[in-house]
C-alpha positions in Angstrom: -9.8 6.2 -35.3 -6.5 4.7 -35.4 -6.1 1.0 -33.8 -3.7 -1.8 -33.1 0.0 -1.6 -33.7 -1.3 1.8 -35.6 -2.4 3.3 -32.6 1.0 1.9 -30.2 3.2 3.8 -32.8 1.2 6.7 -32.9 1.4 7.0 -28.9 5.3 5.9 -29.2 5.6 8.9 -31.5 3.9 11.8 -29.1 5.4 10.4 -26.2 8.8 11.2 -28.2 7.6 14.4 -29.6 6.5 15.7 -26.1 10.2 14.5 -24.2 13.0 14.1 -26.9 12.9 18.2 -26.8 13.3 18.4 -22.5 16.7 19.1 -21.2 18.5 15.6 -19.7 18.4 16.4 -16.0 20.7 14.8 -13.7 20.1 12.2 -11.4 20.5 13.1 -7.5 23.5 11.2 -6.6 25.0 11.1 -3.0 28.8 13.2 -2.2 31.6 12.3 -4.1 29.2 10.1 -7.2 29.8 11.4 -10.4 27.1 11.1 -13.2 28.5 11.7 -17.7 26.1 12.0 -19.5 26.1 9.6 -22.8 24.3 9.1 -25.6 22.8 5.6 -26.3 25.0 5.1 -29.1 28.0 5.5 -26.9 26.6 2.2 -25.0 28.7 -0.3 -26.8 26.0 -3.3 -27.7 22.4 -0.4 -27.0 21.3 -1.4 -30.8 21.8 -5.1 -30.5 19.8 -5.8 -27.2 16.0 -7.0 -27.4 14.7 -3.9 -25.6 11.6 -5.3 -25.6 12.2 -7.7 -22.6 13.1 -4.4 -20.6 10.3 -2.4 -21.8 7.7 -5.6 -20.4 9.1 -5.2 -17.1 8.9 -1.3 -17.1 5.5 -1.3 -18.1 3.8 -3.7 -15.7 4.9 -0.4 -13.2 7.4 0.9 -11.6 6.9 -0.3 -8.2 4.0 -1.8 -6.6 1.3 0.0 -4.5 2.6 -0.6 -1.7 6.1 -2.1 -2.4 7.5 -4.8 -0.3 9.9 -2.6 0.8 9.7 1.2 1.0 12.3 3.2 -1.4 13.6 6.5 -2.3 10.4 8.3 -3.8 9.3 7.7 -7.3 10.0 11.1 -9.4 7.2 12.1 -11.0 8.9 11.8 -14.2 9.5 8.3 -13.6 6.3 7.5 -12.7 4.8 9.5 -15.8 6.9 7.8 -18.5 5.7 4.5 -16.7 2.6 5.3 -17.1 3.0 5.6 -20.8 5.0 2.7 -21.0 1.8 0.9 -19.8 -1.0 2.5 -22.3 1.6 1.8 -24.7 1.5 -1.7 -23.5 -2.4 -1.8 -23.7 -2.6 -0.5 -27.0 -0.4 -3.2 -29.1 2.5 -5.5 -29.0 5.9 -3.2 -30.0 8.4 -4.2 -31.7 12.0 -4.0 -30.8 13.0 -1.0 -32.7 9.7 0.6 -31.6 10.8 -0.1 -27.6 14.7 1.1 -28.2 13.0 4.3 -29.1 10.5 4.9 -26.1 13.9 4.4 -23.9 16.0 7.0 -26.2 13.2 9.6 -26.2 12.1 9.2 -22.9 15.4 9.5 -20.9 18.7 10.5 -21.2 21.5 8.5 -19.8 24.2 8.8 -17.3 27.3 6.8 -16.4 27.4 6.8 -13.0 30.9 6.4 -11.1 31.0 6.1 -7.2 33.6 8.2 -5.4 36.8 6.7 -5.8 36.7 4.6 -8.6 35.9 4.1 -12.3 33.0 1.4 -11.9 30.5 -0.1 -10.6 30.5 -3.6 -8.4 28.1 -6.0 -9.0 27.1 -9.7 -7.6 24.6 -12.2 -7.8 21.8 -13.4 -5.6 18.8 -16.2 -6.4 16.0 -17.7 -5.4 17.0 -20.8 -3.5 15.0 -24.2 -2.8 15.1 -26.4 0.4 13.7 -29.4 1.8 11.4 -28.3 5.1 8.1 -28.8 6.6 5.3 -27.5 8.2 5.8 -29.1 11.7 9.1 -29.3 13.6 10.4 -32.8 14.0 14.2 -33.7 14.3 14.6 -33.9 10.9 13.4 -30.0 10.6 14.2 -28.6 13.4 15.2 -25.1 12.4 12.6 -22.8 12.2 11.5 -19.7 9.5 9.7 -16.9 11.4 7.0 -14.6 10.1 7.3 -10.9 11.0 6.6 -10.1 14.3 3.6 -7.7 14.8 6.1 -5.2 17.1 8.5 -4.8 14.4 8.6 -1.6 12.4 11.2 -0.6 9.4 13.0 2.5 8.9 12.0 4.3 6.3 14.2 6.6 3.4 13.9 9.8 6.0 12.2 8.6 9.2 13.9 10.2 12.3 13.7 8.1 15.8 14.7 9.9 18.3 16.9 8.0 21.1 18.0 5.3 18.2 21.0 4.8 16.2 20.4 5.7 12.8 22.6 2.7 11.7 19.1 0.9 12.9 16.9 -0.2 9.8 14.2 -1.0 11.8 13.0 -1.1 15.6 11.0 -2.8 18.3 8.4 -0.6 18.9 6.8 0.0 22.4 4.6 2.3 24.8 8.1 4.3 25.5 9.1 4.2 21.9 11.1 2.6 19.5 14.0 0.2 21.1 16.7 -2.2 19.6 15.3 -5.0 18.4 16.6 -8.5 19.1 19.6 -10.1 17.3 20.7 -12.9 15.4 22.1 -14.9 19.0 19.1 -13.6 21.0 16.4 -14.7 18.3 18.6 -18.3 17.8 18.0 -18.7 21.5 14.6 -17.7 21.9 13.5 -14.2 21.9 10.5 -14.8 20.1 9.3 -18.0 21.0 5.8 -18.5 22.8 4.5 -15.7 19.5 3.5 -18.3 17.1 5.5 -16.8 14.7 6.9 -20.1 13.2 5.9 -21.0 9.5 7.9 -23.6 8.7 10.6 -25.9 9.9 14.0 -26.4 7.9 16.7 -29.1 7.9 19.6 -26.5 9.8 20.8 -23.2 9.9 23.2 -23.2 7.0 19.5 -23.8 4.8 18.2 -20.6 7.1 20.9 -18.7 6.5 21.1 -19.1 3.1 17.0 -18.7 2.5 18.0 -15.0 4.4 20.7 -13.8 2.4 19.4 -14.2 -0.8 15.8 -12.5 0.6 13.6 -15.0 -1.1 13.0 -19.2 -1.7 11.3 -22.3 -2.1 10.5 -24.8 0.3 9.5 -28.3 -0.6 7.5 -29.6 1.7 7.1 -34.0 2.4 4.4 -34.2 0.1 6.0 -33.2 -2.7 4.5 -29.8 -3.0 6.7 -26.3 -2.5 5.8 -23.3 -1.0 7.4 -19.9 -1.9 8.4 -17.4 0.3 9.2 -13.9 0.3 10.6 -10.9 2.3 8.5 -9.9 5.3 10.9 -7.3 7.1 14.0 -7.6 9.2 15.4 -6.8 12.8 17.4 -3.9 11.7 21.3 -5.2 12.7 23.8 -4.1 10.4 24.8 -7.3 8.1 27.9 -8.6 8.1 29.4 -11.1 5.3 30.3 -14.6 6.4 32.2 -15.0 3.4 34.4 -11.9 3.6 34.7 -13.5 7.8 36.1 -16.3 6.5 38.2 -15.1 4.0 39.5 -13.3 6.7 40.2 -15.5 9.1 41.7 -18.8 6.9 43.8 -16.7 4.6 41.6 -17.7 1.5 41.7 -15.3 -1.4 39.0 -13.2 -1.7 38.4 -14.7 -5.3 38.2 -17.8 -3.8 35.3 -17.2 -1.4 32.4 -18.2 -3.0 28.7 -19.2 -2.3 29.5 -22.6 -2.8 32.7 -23.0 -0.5 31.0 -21.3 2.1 28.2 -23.3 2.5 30.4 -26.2 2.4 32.6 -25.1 5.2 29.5 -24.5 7.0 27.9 -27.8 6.4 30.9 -29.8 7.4 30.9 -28.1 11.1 27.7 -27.7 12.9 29.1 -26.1 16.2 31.4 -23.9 13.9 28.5 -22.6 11.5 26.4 -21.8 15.1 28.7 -19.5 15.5 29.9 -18.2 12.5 26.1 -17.5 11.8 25.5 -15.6 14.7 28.3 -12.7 13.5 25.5 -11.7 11.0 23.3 -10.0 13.8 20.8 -9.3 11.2 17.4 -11.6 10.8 15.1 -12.0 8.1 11.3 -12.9 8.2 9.5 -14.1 5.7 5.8 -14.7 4.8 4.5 -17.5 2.6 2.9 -16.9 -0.7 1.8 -20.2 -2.2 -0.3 -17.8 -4.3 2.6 -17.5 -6.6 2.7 -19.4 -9.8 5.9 -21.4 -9.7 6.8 -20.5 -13.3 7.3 -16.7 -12.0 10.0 -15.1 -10.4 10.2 -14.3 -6.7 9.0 -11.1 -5.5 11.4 -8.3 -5.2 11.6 -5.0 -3.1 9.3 -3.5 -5.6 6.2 -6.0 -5.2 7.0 -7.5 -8.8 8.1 -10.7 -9.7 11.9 -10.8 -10.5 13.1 -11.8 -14.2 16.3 -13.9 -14.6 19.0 -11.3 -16.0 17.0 -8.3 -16.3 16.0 -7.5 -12.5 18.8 -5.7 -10.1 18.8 -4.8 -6.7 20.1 -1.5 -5.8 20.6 0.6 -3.1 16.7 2.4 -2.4 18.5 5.1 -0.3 19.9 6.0 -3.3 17.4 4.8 -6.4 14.0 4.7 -6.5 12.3 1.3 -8.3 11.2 1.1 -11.6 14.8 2.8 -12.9 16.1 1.6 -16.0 20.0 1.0 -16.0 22.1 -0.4 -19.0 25.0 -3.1 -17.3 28.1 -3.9 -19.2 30.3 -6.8 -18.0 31.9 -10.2 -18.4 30.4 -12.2 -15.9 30.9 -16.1 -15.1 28.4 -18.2 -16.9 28.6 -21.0 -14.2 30.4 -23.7 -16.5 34.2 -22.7 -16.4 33.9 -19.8 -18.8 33.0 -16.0 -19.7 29.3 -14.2 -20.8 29.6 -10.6 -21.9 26.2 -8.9 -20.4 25.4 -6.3 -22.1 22.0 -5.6 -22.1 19.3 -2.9 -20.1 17.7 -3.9 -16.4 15.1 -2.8 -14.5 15.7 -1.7 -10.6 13.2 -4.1 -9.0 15.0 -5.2 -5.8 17.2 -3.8 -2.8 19.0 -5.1 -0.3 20.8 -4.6 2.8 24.3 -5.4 1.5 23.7 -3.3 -1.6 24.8 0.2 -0.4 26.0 3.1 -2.9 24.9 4.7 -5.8 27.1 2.2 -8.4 26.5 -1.3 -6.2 23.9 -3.6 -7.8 22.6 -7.1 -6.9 21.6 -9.2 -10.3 18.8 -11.5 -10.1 20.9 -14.8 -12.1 17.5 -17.2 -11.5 16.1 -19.7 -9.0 17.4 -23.0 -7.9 21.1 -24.6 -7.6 21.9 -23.7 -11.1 21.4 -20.2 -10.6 22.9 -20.6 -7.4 26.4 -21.8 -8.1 26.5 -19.2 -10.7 25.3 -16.3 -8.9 28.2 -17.0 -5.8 30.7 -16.4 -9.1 29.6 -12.9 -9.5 31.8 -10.3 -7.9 32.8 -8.1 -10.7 33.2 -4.9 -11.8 31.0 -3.3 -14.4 29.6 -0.2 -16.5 26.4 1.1 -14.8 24.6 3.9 -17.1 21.4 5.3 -15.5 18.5 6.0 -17.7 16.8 8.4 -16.1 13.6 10.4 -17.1 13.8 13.7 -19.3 
């Protein structure tokens, strides 16, 4: 009986055997996308990456049962090759040449282009912490709100008759499904008297913030934090403050970052109000203090996020658990450049990431990762691996 690193490479090789031979099929891609198909040697820097990070992430699954939030199906390719990703897992350590080759004979690989252009756009998102508390008081007075129990998310294919399919989720009631509250009516008390306050933050800006990015900490008085993820949202369409305001003060869209929005909205109270309140979509949250506070945050798939290997994409489009190879020159949040070459793992989604070449990537948690991740708004390479 063969065991240990023997038996890994002994697996590695049948899984080969039994998939390097099946035709590449194309991925479904919405009007207008194109897909190429490449080789990985084409992928300028495919030999120098440490595939093993990727192939760690791929083969704790591709998606959680149930995700956090509901995606495109997972082919049953995809979830196959998982699968084997995780006996493979079980069976011994692999090494990095060992991991390039599951990903070479497992699926072929596909530069995807979106109608209308050459490349992809990418930018940044990360897990922010605040200051907050458990009880209102006027020093946190701004409350998070847990998902109300009469709110119910669209699905990839669910059809509600009498409302707008622009809707991503609804209020549902004896008569049916029905708009759910926005941002203003929410800010000015839709859902009070529900008890569906967690926790209390220092002002909206903090809220706001905590929303876009889909995931944070909290640290409460005592010292201790509190992580929260994504619990669902009211459905509104989103709307970017930051593209508002570049908009409306004549500042370069280059110019528009993370940072200098938050400031502008900082320095003005009445003027971030109603700024805010433009974004008509709401995010609720749950706490998980389950968490360990070395890990990640929990994306759309139910896994914890790695810095620099995790992306969000579009789940109308992708399914979770999709490996993609990104190529770009990316701030590195000190003045200068990082070439990025290297293979993710589609473990997020979000509401501003919409198309088949658009990705999210997860730069890390706290200010750091912050400051860097408002840099990122850059074109790139996106090469789908998808399973043979």
């Amino acid at each position: 009986m063969i065991r240990g690193a023997g038996f890994a490479l002994a697996l590695l090789t049948a899984c080969g055997t039994s998939m390097s031979g099946m035709a590449a099929s194309k991925p479904p891609l919405p009007p207008g996308a194109r897909a190429e198909l490449l080789s990985a040697p084409q992928l300028p820097g495919w030999a120098a990456d440490d595939h093993r990070i990727a192939f760690g992430l791929f083969a704790r699954g591709c998606q959680a049962k149930p995700p956090l939030r509901t995606a495109v199906p997972l082919p049953d390719a995809l979830d196959a090759v998982c699968a084997k990703a995780q006996r493979l897992q079980k069976a011994a350590p692999i090494d990095r040449d060992q991991a390039r080759t599951f990903f070479e004979q497992n699926f072929s690989f596909w530069r995807i282009r979106p109608a209308n252009s050459e490349t992809g756009f990418m930018t940044g998102y990360f897990e922010p912490e605040f200051e907050g508390a458990l009880t209102p008081s006027a020093t946190f007075p701004t409350p998070l709100y847990g998902r109300p129990a009469d709110l119910v998310t669209r699905n990839p294919g669910d059809d509600w008759p009498g409302l707008d399919a622009s809707f991503s989720a609804a209020r549902r009631t004896a008569k049916g499904h029905e708009v759910f509250p926005d941002r203003t009516a929410i800010e000015t008390g839709a859902l009070d008297g529900q008890g569906l306050e967690i926790l209390w933050l220092r002002d909206p800006v903090d809220r706001f913030v905590l929303q876009v990015q889909g995931s944070g900490r909290v640290r409460l008085p005592d010292g201790s934090v509190t992580r929260l993820v994504y619990s669902g949202r009211n459905g509104h369409a989103y709307t970017s403050l930051g593209r508002v305001l570049s908009e409306r003060e004549a500042i370069p869209p280059e110019q528009m970052t993370m940072d200098r929005l938050i400031a502008r909205l900082k320095a003005d109270a009445a003027f971030a109000r109603d700024l805010i309140r433009l974004n008509r979509s709401f995010v609720f949250f749950a706490r998980r203090d389950d968490l360990p506070a070395g890990s990640g945050p929990i994306g759309g798939a139910g896994l914890p996020l790695t810095p620099l290997r995790s992306i969000a994409i579009d789940r109308n489009v992708w399914p979770y658990g999709v490996p993609a190879w990104i190529d770009a020159t990316l701030p590195d949040g000190t003045g200068g450049g990082e070439h990025l070459a290297r293979l993710m793992i589609a473990q997020d989604t979000g509401s501003a990431i919409l198309g088949p070449a658009r990705v999210d990537l997860f730069v890390g948690s706290g200010p750091v990762a912050g400051h860097r991740a408002g840099l990122v708004r850059h074109p790139f390479d996106f090469t789908v691996l998808w399973p043979r």
